[in-house]
C-alpha positions as CSV (number, residue, x, y, z in Angstrom):
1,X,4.0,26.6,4.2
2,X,5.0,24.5,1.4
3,X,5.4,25.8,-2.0
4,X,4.4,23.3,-5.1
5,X,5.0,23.5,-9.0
6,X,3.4,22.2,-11.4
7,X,5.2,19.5,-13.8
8,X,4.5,17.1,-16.3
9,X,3.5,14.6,-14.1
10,X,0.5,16.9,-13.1
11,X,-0.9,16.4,-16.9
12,X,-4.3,14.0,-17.1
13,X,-2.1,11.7,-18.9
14,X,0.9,10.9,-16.7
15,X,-2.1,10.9,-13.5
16,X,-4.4,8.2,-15.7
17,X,-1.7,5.8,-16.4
18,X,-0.1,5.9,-12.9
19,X,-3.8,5.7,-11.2
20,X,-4.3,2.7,-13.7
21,X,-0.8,0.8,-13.2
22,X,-0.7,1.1,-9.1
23,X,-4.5,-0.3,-9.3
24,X,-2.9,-3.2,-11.2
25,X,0.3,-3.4,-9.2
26,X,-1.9,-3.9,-6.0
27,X,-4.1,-6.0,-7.2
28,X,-3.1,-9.1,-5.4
29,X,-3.0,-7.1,-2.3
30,X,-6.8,-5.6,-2.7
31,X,-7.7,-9.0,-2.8
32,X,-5.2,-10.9,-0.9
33,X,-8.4,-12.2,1.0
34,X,-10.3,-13.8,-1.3
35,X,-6.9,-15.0,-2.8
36,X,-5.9,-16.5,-0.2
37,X,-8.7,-18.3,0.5
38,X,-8.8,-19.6,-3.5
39,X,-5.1,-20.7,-2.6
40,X,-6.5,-22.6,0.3
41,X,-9.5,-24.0,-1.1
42,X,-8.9,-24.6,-5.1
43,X,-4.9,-25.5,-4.1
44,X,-5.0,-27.2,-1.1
45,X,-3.1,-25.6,1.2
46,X,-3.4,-25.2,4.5
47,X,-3.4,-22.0,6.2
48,X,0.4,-21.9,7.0
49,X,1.2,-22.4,3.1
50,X,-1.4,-19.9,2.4
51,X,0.2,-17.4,4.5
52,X,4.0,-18.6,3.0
53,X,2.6,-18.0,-0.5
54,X,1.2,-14.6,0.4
55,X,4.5,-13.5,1.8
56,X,6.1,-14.4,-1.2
57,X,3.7,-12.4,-3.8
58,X,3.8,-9.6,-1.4
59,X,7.4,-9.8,-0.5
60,X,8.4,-9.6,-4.4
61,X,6.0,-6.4,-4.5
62,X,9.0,-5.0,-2.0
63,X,11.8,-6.4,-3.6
64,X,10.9,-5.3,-7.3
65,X,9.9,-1.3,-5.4
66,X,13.7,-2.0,-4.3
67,X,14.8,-2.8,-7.5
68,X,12.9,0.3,-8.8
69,X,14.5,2.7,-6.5
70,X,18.1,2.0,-8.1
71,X,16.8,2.6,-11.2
72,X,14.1,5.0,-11.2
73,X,16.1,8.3,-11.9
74,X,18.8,6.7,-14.4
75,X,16.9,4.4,-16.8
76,X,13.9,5.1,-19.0
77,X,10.6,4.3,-17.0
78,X,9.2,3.3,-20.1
79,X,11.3,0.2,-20.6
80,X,11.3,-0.3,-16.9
81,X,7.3,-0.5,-17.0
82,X,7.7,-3.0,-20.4
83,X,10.2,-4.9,-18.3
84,X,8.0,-5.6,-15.3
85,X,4.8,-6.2,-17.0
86,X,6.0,-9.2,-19.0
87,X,8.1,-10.7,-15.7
88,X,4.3,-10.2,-13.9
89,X,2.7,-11.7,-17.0
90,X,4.6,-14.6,-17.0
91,X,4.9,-15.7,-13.9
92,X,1.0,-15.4,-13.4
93,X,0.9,-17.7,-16.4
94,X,3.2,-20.3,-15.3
95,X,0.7,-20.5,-12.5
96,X,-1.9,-21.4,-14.4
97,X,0.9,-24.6,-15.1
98,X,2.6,-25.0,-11.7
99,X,0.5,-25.5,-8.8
100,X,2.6,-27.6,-6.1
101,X,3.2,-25.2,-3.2
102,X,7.0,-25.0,-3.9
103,X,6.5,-24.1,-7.0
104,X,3.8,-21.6,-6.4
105,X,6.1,-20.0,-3.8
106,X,8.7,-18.8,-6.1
107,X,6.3,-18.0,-9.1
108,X,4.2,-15.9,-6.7
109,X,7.6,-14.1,-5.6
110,X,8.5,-13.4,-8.9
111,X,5.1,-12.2,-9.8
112,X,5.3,-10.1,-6.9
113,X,8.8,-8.4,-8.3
114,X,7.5,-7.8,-11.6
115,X,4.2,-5.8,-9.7
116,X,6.9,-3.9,-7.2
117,X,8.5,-2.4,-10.5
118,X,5.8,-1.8,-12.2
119,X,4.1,-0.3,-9.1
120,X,6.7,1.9,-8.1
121,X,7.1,3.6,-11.0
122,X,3.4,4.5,-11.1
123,X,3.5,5.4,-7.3
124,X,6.7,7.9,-8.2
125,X,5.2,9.4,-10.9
126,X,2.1,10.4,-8.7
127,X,4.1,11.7,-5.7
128,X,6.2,13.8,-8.4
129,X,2.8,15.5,-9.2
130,X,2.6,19.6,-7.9
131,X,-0.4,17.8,-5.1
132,X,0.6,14.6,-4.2
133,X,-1.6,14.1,-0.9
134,X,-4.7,15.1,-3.7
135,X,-2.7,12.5,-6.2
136,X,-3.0,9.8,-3.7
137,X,-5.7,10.5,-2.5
138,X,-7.7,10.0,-6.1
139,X,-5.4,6.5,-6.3
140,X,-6.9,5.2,-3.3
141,X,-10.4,6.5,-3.8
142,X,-10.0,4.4,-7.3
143,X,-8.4,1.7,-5.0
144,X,-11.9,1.3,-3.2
145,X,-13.8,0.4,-5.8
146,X,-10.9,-1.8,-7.3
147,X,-10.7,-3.8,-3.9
148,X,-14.8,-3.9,-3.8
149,X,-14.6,-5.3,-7.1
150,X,-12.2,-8.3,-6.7
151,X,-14.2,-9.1,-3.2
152,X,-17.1,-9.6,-5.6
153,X,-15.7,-10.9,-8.4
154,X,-12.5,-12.9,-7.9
155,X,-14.6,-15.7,-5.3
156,X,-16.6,-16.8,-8.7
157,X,-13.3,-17.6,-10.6
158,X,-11.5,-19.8,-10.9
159,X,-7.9,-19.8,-10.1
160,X,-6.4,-19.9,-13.6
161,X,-9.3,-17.0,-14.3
162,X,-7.8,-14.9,-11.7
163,X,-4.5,-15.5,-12.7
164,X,-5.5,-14.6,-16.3
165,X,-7.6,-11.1,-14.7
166,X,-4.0,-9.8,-13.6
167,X,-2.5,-11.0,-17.1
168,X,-5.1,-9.0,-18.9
169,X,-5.0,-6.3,-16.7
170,X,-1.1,-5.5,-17.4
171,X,-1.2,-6.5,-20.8
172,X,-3.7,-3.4,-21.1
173,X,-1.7,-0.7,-19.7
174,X,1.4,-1.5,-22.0
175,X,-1.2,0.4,-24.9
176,X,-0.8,3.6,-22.8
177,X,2.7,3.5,-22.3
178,X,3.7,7.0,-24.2
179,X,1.7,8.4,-21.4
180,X,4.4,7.3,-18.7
181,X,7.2,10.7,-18.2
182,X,10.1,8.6,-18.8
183,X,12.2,10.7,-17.0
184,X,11.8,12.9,-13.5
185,X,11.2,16.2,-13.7
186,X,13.7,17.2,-10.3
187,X,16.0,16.3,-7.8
188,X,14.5,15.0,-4.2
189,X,15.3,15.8,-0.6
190,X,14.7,19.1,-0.6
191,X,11.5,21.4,-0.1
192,X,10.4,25.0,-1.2
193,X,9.0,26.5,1.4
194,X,7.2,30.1,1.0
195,X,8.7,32.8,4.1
196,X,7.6,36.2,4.9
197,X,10.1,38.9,3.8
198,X,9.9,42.4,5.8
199,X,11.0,43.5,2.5
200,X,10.0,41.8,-0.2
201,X,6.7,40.0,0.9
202,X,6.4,36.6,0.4
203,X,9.2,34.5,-1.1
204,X,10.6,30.9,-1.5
205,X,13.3,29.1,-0.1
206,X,14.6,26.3,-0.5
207,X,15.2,23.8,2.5
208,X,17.5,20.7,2.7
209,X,15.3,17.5,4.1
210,X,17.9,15.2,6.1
211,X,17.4,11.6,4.8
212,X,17.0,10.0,8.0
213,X,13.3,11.7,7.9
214,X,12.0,9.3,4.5
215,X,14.0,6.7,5.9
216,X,11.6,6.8,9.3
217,X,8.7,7.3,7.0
218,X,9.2,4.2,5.1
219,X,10.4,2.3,7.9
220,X,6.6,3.1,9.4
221,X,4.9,2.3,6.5
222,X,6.8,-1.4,7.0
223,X,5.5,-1.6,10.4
224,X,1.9,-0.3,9.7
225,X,1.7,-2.6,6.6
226,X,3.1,-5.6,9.1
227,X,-0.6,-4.9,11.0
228,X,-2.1,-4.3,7.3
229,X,-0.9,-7.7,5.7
230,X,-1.1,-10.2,8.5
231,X,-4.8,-8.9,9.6
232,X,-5.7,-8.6,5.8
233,X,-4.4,-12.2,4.9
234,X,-6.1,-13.9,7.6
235,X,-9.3,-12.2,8.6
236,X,-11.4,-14.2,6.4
237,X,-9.7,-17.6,7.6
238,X,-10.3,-16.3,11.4
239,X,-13.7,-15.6,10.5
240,X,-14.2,-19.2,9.6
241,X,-12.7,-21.1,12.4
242,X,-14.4,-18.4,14.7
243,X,-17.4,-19.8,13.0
244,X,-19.6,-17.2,11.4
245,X,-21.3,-17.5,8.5
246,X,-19.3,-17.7,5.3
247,X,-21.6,-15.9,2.9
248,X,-22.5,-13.3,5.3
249,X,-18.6,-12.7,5.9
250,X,-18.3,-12.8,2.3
251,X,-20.7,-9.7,1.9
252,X,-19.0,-7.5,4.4
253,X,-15.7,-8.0,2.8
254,X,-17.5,-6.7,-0.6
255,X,-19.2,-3.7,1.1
256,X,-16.6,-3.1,3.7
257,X,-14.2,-2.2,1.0
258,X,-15.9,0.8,-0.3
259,X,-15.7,2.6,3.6
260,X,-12.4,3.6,1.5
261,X,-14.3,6.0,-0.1
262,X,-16.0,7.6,2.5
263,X,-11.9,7.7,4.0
264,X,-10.5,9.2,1.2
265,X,-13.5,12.3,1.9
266,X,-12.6,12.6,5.1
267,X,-9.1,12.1,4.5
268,X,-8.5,15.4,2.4
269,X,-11.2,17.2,4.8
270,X,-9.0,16.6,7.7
271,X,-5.3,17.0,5.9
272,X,-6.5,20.6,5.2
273,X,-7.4,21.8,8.1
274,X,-4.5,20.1,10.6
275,X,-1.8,18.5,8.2
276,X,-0.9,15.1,7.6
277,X,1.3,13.9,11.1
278,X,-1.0,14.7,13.4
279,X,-4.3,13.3,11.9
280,X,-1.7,10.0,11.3
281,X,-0.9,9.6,15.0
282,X,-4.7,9.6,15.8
283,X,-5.1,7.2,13.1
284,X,-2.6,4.6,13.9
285,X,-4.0,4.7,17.7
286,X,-7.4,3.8,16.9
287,X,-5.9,1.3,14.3
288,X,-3.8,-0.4,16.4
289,X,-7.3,-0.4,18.9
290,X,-9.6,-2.2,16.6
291,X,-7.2,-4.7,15.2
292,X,-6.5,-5.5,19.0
293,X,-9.9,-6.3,19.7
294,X,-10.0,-9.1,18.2
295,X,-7.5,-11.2,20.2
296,X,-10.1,-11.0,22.7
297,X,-12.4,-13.1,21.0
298,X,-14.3,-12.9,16.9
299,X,-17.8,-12.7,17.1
300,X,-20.4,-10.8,14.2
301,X,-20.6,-7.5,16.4
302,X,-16.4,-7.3,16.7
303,X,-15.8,-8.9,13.2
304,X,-18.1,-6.1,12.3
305,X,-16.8,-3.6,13.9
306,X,-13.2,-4.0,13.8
307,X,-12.8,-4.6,9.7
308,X,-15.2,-1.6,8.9
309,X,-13.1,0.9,10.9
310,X,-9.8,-1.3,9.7
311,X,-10.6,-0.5,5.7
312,X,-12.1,3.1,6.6
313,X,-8.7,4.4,8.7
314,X,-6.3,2.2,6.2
315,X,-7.0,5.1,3.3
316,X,-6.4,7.6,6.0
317,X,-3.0,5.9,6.6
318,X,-2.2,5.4,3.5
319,X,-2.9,9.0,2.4
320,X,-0.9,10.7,5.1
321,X,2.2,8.2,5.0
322,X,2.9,8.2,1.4
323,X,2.4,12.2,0.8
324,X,4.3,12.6,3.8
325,X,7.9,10.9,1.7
326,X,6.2,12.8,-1.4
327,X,6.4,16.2,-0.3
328,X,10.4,15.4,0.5
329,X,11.0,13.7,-2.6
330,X,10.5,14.7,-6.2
331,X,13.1,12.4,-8.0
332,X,11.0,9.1,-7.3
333,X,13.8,7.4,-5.9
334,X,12.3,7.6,-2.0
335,X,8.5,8.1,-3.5
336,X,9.6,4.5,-5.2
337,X,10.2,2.9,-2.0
338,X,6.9,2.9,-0.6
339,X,5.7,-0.5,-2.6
340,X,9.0,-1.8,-1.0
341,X,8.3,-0.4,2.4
342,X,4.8,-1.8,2.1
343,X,5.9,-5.1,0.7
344,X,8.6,-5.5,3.4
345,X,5.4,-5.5,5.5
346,X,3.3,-7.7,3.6
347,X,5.8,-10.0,3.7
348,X,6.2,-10.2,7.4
349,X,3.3,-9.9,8.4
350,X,1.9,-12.9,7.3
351,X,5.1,-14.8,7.8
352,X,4.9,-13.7,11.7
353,X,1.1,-14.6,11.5
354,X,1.9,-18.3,10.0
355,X,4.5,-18.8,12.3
356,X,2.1,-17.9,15.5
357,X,0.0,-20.2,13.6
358,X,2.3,-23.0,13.7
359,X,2.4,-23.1,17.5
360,X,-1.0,-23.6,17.9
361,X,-2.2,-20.7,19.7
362,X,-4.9,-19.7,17.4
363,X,-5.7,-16.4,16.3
364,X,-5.6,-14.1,19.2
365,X,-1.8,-13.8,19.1
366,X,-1.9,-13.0,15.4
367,X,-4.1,-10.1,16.0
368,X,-2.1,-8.8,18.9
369,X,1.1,-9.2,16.6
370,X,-1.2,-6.4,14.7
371,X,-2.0,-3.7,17.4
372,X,2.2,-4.0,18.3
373,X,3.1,-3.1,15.0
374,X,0.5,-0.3,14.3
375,X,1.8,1.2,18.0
376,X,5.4,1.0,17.0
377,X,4.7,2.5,13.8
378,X,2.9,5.2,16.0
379,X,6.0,5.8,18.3
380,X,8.0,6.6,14.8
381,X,5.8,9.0,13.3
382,X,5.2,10.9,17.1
383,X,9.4,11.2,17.4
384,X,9.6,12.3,13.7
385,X,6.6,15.2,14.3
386,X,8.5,16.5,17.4
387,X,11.8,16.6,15.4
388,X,9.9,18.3,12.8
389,X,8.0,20.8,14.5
390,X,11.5,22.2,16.0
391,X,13.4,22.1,12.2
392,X,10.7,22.2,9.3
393,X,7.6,23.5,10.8
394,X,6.0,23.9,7.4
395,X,6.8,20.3,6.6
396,X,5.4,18.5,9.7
397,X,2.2,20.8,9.7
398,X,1.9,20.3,5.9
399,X,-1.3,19.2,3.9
């Protein structure tokens, strides 16, 4: 089995800031529905702009988690946090100025960068914690509430008022900033793992981690969040020109979001008994399933269905994935990635969805874009566990 340490990062300091700043860093993407729909509604645009615009925010989350990588383990992650709040800051405020689609495009994307830095740093500072499946697992369960939340809430604003919610929101967080480690506590890519000595009883060893195996992870975590960001940006607009009711739509979205919390229970139940890989597989194959459905027509019952298993199984994904490069990587420079990895998604996704869009085809081919990518993501992760089973044992069978 796998043998943790605690570190610095384990104090209730270092977990409150990080659980704080990747709530704010994913803001726009908890509520990337209800955003969208405030893009297309208060802005103007039509659905294919809308989908352009989400790309972009999202897309910048990668690109800044990229730009966090290079620099997580070399500069201070204090001034990298001070850095990336007021580039997020002020790009939300020029929007409050600039509202032509063009314009919006490239403020959204570097909006989007300044979150992906400021994200990543929190998400690396959580998997460097002695538990980072339980450390995750506490961010999304906070995440659930956060997304119910911004259902509720961010429909009654206004667009400059949600604009002005994320300024505030990151404006906060800079109070706390002694609590950020501002340096990592270890080198990555390698595990401890606890053997049985004849002699000794138990001891620990040390085991080099090849880098083609977060590589794999986070090229997964793209082509889950490919499903995760088209199906996310557009079920609400597929909804509509299905045409069920608006305010009851409106309602699920609020209540569907807390299922995450009832994911997050099960989530840990189920990583302690059998792991994290194999409970993943499963998880991406009923994913990939209720996404699907969809392309075969939207109606209340398959609406219903589909986006309550959608938000309950995303925690379970998200869990499994991210502790997965965690337990691999305690210098933050992979753990940093997986804004980047997710972005990378959320910006395709969309972009693949808008393009489908453009064609004319409707929404059935947009949610069977979805199911492909879940399965392919699925076909990763199931290579990767039978590599792993034969090398690391205690790493593909760990909690």
């Amino acid at each position: 089995m796998l043998h943790h340490e605690r570190t610095l990062f384990d104090g209730w300091r270092s977990q409150t800031i990080s659980l704080y700043m990747t709530l704010v860093g994913y803001g726009v993407l908890a509520g990337i529905p209800v955003i969208s729909t405030a893009w297309a509604v208060q802005l103007g645009f039509t659905d294919v702009q809308t989908g352009r615009v989400a790309g972009a925010d999202l897309g910048g989350l990668s690109f800044g988690a990229v730009l966090a990588s290079l620099l997580v383990a070399r500069i201070n992650r204090r001034l990298l946090v001070v850095i990336a709040a007021a580039v997020a800051m002020g790009a939300n405020g020029l929007c409050m100025v600039f509202v032509d689609y063009e314009q919006v495009v490239w403020l959204r994307f570097l909006a989007g960068t300044g979150s992906g830095v400021y994200t990543a740093i929190a998400v690396a500072n959580l998997g460097a914690s002695s538990r980072p499946a339980r450390a995750y697992n506490i961010m999304l369960f906070c995440f659930a509430f956060t997304q119910a939340a911004e259902m509720y809430a961010l429909p009654r604003l206004s667009m400059d008022a949600i604009y002005g919610v994320f300024i505030a929101a990151y404006a906060l967080g800079l109070l706390f900033l002694r609590w950020v480690p501002a340096r990592p506590a270890e080198p990555g890519l390698e595990v401890e793992v606890e053997v049985q000595d004849p002699e000794v009883g138990v001891i620990v060893e040390h085991r080099h981690v090849p880098a083609a195996v977060p590589w794999l992870c986070l090229a997964a975590i793209a082509l889950t969040y490919v499903n995760i960001g088209a199906y996310w940006t557009y079920i609400e607009l597929a909804t509509a020109r299905a045409g069920l009711e608006a305010s009851w739509v409106s309602g699920v979205l609020v209540w569907v979001s807390l299922m995450s919390i009832l994911g997050c229970l099960f989530a840990t139940i189920i990583s302690n008994r059998f792991g994290l890989l194999r409970p993943l597989l499963v998880t991406l194959l009923v994913h990939a399933t209720v996404v699907g459905m969809l392309a075969f027509g939207i109606t209340n019952v398959t609406f219903f269905i589909s986006v309550y298993t959608f938000n309950f199984l995303w925690i379970f994904i998200d869990v499994y994935q991210m502790a997965t490069v965690a337990n691999v990587d305690h210098s933050g420079r992979f753990a940093s990635l997986l804004p980047a990895a997710q972005g990378l998604g959320q910006i395709v996704g969309p972009n693949l969805a808008a393009s489908a869009l453009a064609l004319g085809n409707g929404y059935d081919p947009v949610f069977q874009l979805c199911a492909a990518a879940s399965l392919a993501a699925l076909a990763i992760y199931a290579g990767l566990y039978v590599r792993l089973r034969r090398t690391l044992p205690a790493l593909a069978d760990a909690p």
